[in-house]
Each structure stands twice: as C-alpha cells, then as structure tokens.
C-alpha positions in Angstrom: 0.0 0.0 0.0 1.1 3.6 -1.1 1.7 6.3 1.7 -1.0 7.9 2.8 -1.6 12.0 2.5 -2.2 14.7 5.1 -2.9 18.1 4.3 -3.3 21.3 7.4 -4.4 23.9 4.0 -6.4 26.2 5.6 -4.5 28.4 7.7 -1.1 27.8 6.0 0.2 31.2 6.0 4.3 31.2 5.6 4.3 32.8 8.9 2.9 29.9 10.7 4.1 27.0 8.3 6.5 25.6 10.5 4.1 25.5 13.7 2.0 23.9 11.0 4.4 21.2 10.3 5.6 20.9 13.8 2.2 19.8 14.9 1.9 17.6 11.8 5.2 15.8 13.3 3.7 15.2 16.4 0.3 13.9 15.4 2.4 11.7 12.9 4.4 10.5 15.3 1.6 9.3 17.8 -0.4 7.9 14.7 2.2 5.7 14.3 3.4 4.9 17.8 -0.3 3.8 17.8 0.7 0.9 14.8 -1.2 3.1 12.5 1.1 2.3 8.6 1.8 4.3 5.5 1.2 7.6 7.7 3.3 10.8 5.9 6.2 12.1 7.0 5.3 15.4 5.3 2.4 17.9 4.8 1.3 18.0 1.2 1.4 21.1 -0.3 1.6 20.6 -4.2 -2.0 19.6 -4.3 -5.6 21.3 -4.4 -7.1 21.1 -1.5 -10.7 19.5 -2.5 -8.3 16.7 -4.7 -6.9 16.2 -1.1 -10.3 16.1 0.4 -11.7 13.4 -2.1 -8.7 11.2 -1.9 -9.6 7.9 -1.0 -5.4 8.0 0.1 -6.4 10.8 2.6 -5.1 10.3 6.2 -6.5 13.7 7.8 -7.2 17.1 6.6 -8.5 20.2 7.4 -11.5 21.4 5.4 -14.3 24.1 5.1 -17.3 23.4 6.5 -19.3 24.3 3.3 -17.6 21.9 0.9 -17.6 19.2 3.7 -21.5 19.5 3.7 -21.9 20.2 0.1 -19.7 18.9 -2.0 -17.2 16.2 -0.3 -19.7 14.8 1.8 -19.7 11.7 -0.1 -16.0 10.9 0.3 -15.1 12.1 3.9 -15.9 11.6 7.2 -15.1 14.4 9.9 -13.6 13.5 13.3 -12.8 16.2 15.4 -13.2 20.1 15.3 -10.2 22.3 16.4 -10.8 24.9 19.2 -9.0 28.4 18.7 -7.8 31.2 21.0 -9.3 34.0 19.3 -11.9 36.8 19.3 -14.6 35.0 17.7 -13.6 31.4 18.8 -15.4 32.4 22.5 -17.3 28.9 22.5 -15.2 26.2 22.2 -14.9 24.2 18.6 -16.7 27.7 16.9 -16.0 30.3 14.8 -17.3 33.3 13.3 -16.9 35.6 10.5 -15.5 39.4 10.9 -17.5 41.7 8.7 -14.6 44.5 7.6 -14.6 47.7 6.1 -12.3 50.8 5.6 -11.7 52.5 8.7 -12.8 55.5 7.4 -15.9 53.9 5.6 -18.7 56.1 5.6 -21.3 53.4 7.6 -21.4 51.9 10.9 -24.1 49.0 10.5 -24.1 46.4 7.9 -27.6 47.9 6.1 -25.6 51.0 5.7 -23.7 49.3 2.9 -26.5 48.3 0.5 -25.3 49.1 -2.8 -21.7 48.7 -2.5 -18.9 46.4 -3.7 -18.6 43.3 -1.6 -15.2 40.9 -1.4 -15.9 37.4 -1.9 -13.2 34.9 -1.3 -14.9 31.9 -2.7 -18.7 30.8 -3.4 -17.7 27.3 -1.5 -16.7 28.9 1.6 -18.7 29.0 5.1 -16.9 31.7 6.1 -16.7 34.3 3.1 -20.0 33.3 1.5 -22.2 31.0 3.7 -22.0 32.9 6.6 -21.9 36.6 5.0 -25.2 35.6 3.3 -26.8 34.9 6.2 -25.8 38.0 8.0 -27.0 40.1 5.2 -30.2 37.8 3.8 -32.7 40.2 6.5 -31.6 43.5 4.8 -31.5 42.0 1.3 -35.0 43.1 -1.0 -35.7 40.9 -4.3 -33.0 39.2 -3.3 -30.0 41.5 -3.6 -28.0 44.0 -1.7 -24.8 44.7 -2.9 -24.0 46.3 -6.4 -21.6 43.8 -6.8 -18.9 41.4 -5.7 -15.1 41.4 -6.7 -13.9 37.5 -6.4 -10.6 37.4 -4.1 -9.6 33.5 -3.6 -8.3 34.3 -0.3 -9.5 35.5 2.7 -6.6 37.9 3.4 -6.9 39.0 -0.5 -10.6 40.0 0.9 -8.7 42.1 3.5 -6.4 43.7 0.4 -9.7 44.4 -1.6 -11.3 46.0 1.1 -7.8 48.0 2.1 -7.3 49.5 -1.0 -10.7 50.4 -2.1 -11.5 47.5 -4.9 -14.7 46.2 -2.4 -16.2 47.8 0.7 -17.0 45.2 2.6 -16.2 41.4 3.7 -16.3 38.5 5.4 -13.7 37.4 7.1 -13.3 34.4 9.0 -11.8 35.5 12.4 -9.1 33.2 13.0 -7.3 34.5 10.1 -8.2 37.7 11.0 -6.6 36.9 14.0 -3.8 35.0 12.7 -3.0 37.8 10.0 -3.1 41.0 12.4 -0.3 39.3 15.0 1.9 37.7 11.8 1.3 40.3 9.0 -0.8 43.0 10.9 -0.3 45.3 7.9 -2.9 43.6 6.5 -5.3 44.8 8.5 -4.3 48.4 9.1 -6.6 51.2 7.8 -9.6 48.1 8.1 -12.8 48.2 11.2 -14.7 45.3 12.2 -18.4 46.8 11.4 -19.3 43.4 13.3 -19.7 39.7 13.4 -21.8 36.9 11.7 -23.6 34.2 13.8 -21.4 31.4 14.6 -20.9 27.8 13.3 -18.4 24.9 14.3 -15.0 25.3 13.8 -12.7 23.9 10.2 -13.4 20.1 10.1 -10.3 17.6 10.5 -11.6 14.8 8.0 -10.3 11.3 6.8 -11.6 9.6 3.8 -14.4 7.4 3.9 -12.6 4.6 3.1 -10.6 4.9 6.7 -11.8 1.9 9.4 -13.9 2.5 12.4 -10.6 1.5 14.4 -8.5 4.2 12.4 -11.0 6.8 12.8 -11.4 6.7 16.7 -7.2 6.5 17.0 -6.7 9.7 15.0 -10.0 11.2 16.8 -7.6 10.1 20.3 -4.6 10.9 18.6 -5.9 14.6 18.3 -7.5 14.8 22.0 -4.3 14.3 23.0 -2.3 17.0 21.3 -4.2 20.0 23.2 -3.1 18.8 27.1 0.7 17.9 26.1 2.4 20.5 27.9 5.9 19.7 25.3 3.0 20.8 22.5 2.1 24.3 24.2 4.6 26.5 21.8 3.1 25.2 18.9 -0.2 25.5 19.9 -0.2 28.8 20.9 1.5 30.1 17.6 -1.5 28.8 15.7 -4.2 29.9 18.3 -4.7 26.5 18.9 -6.2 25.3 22.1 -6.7 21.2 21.1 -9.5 19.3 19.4 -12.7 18.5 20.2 -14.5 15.1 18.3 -17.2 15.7 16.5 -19.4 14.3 13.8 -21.5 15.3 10.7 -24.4 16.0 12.5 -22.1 18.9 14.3 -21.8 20.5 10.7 -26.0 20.5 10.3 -25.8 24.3 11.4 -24.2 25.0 8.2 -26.9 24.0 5.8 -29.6 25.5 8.6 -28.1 28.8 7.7 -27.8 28.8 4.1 -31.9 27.3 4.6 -32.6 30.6 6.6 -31.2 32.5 4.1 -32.8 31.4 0.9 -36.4 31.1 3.4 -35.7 35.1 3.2 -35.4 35.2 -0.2 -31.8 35.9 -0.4 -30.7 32.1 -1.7 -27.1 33.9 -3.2 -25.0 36.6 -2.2 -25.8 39.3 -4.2 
C-alpha cells in the first residue's frame, strides 16, 4: 500500500508553516506509535485542496465546513473540530466571520452598505460566503443587496480588496483575522470590524471514507491528546490553537440550517 496524505491547507500562512508542520510531526508520530502504517512524513502542499479532500489515500485534513456539507460529503468523514484562541472562537470548537470595512468607511451597520462592492473569497466557503449571506439575507429586498462582488480566492486578499478600495466590505473568517493581524498586521491596518456573523463549528479535521472504524477513533484520540501535552504548548499557541474537540457530521448540520434561513428570506445567493 502507497503512503497515505495529510494536508493542514487552511491556515497555512508562511508565517505559521512551520508550527503547522511541527504539529503535523507530532500527530504523525503518535499515529504511528499507535501501529497506525503508510502515515506521511510530510504535509502535502503541491496539491488542491478539494483533490486532497476526495482522496480515498487521505489520512486527515483540514477542510471548510461548506464543501464538507456540500460537496465532499460523499468521500469524507469528519472527526474532530479544532478549538482556537481567538476573538470569535469564545465557544469552544466555533468560529465566526469578521464583517470589515475601511476605517474610514462612511457606515457603521451592515444595512448602511446596501449598494456597495462586496469581497468574496470563494462561493464554496462558510466563512466568506455562507456565513456573509446569512448575516446580510434580513436586509437583502428581491434578493440582492450589494451592487456587486469582486472574487478574491483568499481571505486575506478579501482584506487587500477591502484596504485598497477594490470592495467595501467582507467577510472574514476570524481566525485569520486573528492569525493575519499578530503575523502580517499590515494587512489589516486602515480596516474596522463593522461586526460579526452568527457562529458555526470550527474547520473540520476529515479522513476519507474509506478509513476503518478503528482508524477513525485512533486519530480522533490521537488529536485529543495533542491539546493537554504541555511539550505541544509552543506550537499550539503560535496557531491559536487550544486542542481538538470530536465531532461528527451532524455537528456541521448548522451549516446548511443557515444557508436554509437564508434562501427562506429570499436571499438564496449573495448578491
């Protein structure tokens, strides 16, 4: 059998990338101290994410909530949620979005921006879109409320859009808000948080479907253990991290509630 794949995409900024791959070492090692075979030595990083995510080789990744409910369902199963140190991560194993404008934008609620350019980092994202829509799906009328939308790709390309005037507003998921104002905080000078969406769980970890029962339950301990090793506490707290918490589809049922809520208002795109 072939070596398997692992892939920590989502919050793989340069700045953090070797936190990243020193917690990959040490969930590796335990993986296989616990007689798991063909685990990785290395992150992969030469690889699209959602090939990652449909591998039937995949070992554990991180994912988007979205995709996981609507597009990868089918080909992984997600163990365990991570929980964050960060404005916006106040209940454990959740997350929210930042809404962000120009300091100096000319409104202070989010219906004061009807009409304007929203950033979009991605139509797949919880973050960016799902959540965003939601926020804004009350104020919408005939189902729009932006003049338009400038496609990023990235969240902290959202932030750049937003900076320099391209877009007016965005959604921001706030642990790499977080991450991005203590490693790279010129990305978010001259921007305001106007305020925050609701809540949903935390970035999946996911294996592939095709993983056993047995394998599933020894990464899902594997993972509990990383957040109360006190050798582990540097790299934590360079990502945010606080540890893991297990969880299950049915924890990511919030995410399709709020895209239902949405389109129940009439608003069933952002727009």
């Amino acid at each position: 059998m072939s070596e398997l794949i692992a892939a920590l995409p989502m919050y793989d900024f340069e700045e953090v990338r070797s936190a990243t791959d020193a917690l990959w070492s040490a969930i590796a090692g335990r993986l296989r101290e616990a007689g798991l075979g063909n685990v990785p030595t290395s992150l992969v990083r030469d690889v699209a994410p959602p090939a990652v995510w449909r591998s039937p080789d995949l070992l554990l990744a991180q994912t988007c909530g979205y995709p996981l409910m609507n597009g990868i369902a089918g080909d992984a199963i997600p163990l365990a949620r991570p929980v964050y140190q960060a404005p916006g991560c106040e209940d454990a194993g959740r997350h929210c979005s930042f809404l962000v404008v120009r300091a100096d934008a000319n409104g202070h609620v989010l219906a004061d921006f009807r009409g304007r350019v929203a950033a979009l980092n991605g139509h797949d994202s919880n973050t960016g879109m799902n959540l965003f829509r939601h926020a804004v799906a009350p104020h919408a009328r005939d189902g729009r409320f932006f003049g338009g939308l400038v496609m990023t790709g990235a969240h902290v390309e959202s932030l750049a859009a937003v900076a320099t005037g391209r877009a007016d507003i965005a959604a921001v998921d706030c642990v790499s808000f977080a991450l991005l104002a203590r490693y790279r905080p010129r990305a978010v000078v001259g921007i305001r948080v106007l305020g925050r969406t609701a809540s949903g769980p935390t970035l999946p970890i996911i294996t592939a479907r095709q993983r056993s029962p047995a394998e599933r339950r020894t990464i899902r301990r594997i993972l509990g253990s990383i957040g109360v090793d006190p050798a582990l506490a540097p790299v934590r707290a360079a990502l945010l991290l606080e540890g893991f918490v297990p969880c299950d589809k049915r924890t990511y049922r919030r995410i399709d509630g709020l895209a239902r809520q949405a389109a129940a208002g009439g608003y069933p795109r952002l727009a």
